[in-house]
Structure formats: C-alpha cells, structure tokens
C-alpha positions in Angstrom: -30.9 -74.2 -56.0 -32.1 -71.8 -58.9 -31.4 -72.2 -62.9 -29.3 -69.8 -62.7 -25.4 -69.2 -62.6 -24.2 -68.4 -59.2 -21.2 -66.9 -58.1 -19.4 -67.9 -54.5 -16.2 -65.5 -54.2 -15.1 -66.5 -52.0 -16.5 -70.0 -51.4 -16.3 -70.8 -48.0 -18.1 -73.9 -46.3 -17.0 -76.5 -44.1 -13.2 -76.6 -44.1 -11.5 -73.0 -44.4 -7.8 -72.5 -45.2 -7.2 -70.5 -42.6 -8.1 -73.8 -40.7 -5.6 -76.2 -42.5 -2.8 -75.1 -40.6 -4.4 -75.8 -36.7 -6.1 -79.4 -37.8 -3.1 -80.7 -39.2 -1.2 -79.5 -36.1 -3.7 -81.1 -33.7 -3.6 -84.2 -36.1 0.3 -84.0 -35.8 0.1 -84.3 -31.8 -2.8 -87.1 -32.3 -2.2 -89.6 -34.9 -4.8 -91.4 -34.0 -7.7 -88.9 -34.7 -7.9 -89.2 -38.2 -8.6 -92.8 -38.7 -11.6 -91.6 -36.0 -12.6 -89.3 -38.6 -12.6 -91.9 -41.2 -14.5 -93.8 -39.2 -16.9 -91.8 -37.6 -20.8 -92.4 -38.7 -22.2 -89.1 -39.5 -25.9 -90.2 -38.5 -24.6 -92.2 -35.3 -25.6 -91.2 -32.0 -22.5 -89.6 -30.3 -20.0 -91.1 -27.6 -18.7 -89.7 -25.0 -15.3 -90.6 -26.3 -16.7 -89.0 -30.0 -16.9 -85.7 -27.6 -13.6 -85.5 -26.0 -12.3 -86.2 -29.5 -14.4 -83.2 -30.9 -13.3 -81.2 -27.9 -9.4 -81.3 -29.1 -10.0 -79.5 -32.4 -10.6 -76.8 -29.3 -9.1 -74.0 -32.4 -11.9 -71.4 -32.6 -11.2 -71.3 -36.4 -12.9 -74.3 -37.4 -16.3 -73.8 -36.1 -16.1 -69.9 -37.4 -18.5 -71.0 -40.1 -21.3 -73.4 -37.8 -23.8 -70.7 -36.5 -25.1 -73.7 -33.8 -21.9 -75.2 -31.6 -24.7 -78.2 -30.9 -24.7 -79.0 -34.4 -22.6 -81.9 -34.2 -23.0 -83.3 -37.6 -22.3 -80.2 -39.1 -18.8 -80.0 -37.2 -18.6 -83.9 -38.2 -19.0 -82.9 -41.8 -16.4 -80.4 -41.0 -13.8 -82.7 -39.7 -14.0 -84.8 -42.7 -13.6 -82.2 -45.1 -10.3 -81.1 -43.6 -9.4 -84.8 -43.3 -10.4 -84.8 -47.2 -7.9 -82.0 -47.4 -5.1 -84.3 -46.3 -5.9 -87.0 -48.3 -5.7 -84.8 -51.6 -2.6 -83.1 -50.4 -1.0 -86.6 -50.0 -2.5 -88.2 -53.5 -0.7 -84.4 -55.0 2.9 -85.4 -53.1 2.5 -89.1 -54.0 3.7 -89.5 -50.3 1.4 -90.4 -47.1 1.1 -87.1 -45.3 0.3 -89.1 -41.9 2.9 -91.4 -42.0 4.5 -92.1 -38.7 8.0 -91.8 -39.4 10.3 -89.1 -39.6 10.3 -88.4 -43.2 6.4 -87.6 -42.4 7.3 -85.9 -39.3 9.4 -84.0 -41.5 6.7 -83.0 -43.8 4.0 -82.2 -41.9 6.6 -79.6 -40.2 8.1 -78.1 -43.4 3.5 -77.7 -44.7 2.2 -76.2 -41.3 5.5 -73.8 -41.9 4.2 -73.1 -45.4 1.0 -73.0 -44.4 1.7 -70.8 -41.7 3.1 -68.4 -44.5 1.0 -68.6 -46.8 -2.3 -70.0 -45.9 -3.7 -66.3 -46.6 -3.0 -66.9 -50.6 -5.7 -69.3 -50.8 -8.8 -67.5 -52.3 -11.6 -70.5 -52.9 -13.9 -69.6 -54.7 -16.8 -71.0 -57.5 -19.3 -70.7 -60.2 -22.0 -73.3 -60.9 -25.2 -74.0 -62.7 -28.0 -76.4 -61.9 -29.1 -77.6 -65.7 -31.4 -80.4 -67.0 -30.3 -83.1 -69.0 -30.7 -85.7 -70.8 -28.7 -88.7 -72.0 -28.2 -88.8 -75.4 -26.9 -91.4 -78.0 -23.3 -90.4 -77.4 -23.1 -88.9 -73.9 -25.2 -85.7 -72.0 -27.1 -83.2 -73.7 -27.9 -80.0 -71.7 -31.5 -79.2 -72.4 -32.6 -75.5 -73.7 -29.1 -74.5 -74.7 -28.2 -76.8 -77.4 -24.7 -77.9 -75.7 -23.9 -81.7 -75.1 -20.9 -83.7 -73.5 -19.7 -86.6 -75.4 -18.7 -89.4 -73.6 -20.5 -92.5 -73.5 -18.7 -93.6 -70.3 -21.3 -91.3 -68.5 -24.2 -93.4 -69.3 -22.9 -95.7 -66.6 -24.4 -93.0 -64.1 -27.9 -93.1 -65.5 -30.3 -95.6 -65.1 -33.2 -94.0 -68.0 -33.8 -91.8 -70.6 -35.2 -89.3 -68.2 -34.4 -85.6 -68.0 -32.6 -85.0 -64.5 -30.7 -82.3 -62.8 -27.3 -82.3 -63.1 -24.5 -79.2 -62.2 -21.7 -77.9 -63.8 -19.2 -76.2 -62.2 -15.6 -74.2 -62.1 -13.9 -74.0 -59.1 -10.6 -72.0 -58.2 -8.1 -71.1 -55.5 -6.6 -68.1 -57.7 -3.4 -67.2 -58.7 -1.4 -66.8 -56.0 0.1 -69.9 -54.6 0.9 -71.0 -58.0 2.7 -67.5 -58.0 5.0 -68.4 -55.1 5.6 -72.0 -56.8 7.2 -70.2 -59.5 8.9 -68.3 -57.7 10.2 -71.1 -55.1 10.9 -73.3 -58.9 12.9 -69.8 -60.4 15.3 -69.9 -57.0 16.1 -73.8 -57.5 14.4 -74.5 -54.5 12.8 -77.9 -55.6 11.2 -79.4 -52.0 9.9 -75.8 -51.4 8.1 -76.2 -55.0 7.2 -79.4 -55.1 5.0 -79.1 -51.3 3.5 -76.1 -51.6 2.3 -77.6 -55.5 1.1 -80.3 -53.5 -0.8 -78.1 -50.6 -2.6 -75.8 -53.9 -3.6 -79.1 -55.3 -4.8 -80.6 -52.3 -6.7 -77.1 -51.8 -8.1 -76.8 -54.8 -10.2 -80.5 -54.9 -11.1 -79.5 -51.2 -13.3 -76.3 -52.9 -14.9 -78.8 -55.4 -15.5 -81.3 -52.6 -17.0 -78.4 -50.6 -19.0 -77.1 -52.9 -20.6 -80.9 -53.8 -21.5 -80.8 -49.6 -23.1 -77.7 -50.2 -25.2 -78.5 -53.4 -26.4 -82.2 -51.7 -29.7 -82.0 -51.1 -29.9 -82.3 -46.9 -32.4 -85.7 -46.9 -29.5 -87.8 -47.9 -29.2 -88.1 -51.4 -26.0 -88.1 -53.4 -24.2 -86.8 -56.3 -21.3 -87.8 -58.6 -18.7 -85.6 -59.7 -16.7 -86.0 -62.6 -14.3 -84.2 -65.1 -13.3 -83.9 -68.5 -10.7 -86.5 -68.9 -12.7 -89.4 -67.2 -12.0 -92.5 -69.4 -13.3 -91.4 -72.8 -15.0 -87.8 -71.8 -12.4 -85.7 -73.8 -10.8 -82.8 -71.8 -11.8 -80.7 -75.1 -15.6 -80.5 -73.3 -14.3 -78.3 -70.6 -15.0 -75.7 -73.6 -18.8 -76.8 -72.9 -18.8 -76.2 -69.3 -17.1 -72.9 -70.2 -19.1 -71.9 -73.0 -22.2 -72.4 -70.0 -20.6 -70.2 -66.9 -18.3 -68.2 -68.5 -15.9 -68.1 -65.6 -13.3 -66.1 -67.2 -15.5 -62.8 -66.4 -16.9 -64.2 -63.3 -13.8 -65.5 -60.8 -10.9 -65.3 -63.5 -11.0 -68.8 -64.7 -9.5 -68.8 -68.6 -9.1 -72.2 -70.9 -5.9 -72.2 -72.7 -6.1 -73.3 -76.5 -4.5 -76.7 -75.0 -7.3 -76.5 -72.8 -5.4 -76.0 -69.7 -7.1 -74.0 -66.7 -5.2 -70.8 -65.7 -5.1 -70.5 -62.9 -3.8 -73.9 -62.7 -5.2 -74.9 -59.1 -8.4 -74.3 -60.6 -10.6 -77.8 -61.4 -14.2 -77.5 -63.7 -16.5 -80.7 -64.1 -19.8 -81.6 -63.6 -22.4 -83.3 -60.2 -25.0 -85.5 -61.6 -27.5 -87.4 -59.0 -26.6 -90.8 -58.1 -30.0 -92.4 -57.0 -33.7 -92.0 -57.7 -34.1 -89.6 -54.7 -32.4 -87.2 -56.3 -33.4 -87.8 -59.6 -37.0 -87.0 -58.6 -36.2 -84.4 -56.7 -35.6 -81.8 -59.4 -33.8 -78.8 -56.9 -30.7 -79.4 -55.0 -31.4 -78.1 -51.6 -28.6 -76.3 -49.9 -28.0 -77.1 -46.1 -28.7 -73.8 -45.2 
C-alpha cells in the first residue's frame, strides 16, 4: 500500500450491492445458512456439506468480483461480508433482520422490495491514506505532517512508543438513498423511511468493513478500526482526517461546521495494526 492518498470510486470488493438483494433472498428461503456463515473457519479444510451450502448462493452476482471460482476462501470472505451487511442493517433498525417470525418475514419482504428498487443508488466508494505514527502524550501524532488525534483512549491499542503504520480513511455510499429517505419522510411515509435509513446505514459500515478486508495484509494480521466519537476521541478530529484526504474534492465527502458528514451514509475513521506482525510489517499488503 503506498504513502499516498488513494481513491476507490467506486469501491467494490467482496460484497456488492447489487448482491444484497439475492443473498438476503437465499437467506430468506434458508434460515439456517447464516449461522453457517458465522460459523464457518475461514482457514478450515472444506466439507462436503460447506460445498452444497456454497453451491445455494448459485446467484452469478456474488462471485462477479472472484477471478478464481476455486478460491474458496475468497467466496468465504465474501459470504461474511454480506452476512456483515445484515448484521449492520439490523443494529440500524434496532430489530433482528433474521428473526423467524412474521414481523421478520415481514421485513425482509418490504427490504428485498426496496432493494429491488433501489439497490442501483448505492455508489460505495473511498479515500484512504497509509501514514506513520506515533503515540504521543495525549493520543496519535501523524508523523511528517504535523497533525495529531487526541484521545488518550487510543493508547489502549499500542503496546510501545514505536512509530507504526496506521490508515485513515473516508468512506461513502453517496447521496442518493438518503435522497429517497427524504423524500419517503416528505410523503409521511414513516416505515418506508425508517428501512431504507436502516439499509444506507447498514451499506455504508459494509464499505468501511470492505475496505479494512482489502487493506489487511494477506499473512493474517489484523487491524482496528475506530472513529471519532470512541469514548473520549472527540468527533471534532474528523477535521484531522479531513484536513489529511481532503474528500470533499475527491468523492464528495464535506464536514458540516457541527461536524456532521454530508452525505450522511458516509463514515471517516482510522485502521491501526493490532499485533506485532503488523506493526513490523510497515506496508499493508492488498489481497490482490
């Protein structure tokens, strides 16, 4: 990964959008496949069972982005990205999105309708930057460009005084499912609003998620990621992470004087390595 800003737009790896709609039908039908996908070991040899189950996510759209179809940790990782998907959507609704009852039968009907409408207004997309830092005595400073984040809560993730790698990022699925919230809120339909808020949410911590597969280095090492507004990190340091990428003039990311993103399902925060491994190793390797 270079010291540079890069720009994904759109950002598309592992889950797609245009794949919510068929995985949460073939979920609908199953039930029981997503507590395999919890469960699943991504380094475990493979069942024959783990195959049939692969083999019912038979929808062409989710493999569209795995070049090898005998990759199967790769479509592994994709399964629980989608799956990560749900979970955020539910967290959004404050509802379990797989409940087995009929007010969940109910929902996952009226989302794979508005998915099925509108599935085509989600544009992920990114812009990150691998910097190195250093804790200081009252949080992160960002070596060479004379920025810091304050917040001494972050010190829990370091184990030294060492410079390491750490990434900041901004992360966005545009403006228009927000714009058909509005418009759903302006016509009084409140149900209408308050799922498809949920699905933008839900799709918009599935980009940073995506982009934190895409930035861990391949030999197994991991990273944290965390945001302004984690116990005493002030959401005021999003200015920092702004002042460093510069998103407005890159994917249309602004900060609001109250320091709200616009678009709102946008999210902005920071991966820092969570083990020596990583810490040593100074580049993030993509996975490709």
């Amino acid at each position: 990964m270079k010291n540079e800003t890069e720009i994904r737009q759109p950002f598309v790896y592992l889950a797609r959008p245009d794949g919510f709609l068929p995985f949460l039908k073939t979920i609908d039908a199953q039930m029981d496949l997503a507590k395999w996908i919890d469960q699943i070991d991504l380094h475990a040899e493979l069942t024959p069972d783990d195959r049939q189950k692969i083999e019912l996510f038979g929808d062409s759209t989710f493999w569209s982005g795995i070049s090898d179809p005998s990759d199967f940790q790769m479509i592994l990782e994709t399964l629980k990205s989608y799956r990560h998907w749900t979970r955020e959507v539910s967290a959004s609704l404050k509802f379990n999105l797989l409940k087995q009852d009929k007010t969940g039968q109910k929902m996952r009907r009226e989302l794979m309708s508005l998915l099925q409408q509108f599935a085509d207004r989600i544009h992920p997309c990114a812009v990150f930057r691998k910097v190195t830092a250093r804790r200081s005595k009252t949080g992160i400073s960002i070596l060479g460009f004379g920025l810091e984040f304050i917040s001494r809560r972050l010190h829990h993730f370091l184990s030294d005084d060492q410079p390491f790698p750490l990434v900041c990022y901004v992360v966005s699925i545009g403006p228009e499912i927000e714009e058909v919230v509005r418009d759903f809120s302006t016509g009084g339909d409140v149900f209408q609003t308050y799922l498809l808020n949920g699905l933008g949410s839900g799709a918009a911590d599935l980009v940073a998620y995506n982009l934190q597969k895409y930035i861990e280095h391949p030999n197994g090492s991991r990273l944290k990621r965390l945001s302004p507004g984690f116990h005493d990190w002030a959401l005021t340091d999003q200015l920092v992470i702004f002042q460093l990428l510069k998103p407005e003039s890159t994917i249309g990311v602004r900060l609001t004087d109250a320091c709200l993103m616009h678009p709102l399902k946008s999210t902005s925060g920071i991966m820092l390595p969570l083990d020596k491994l990583s810490v040593t190793s100074s580049n993030f390797t993509h996975h490709f």
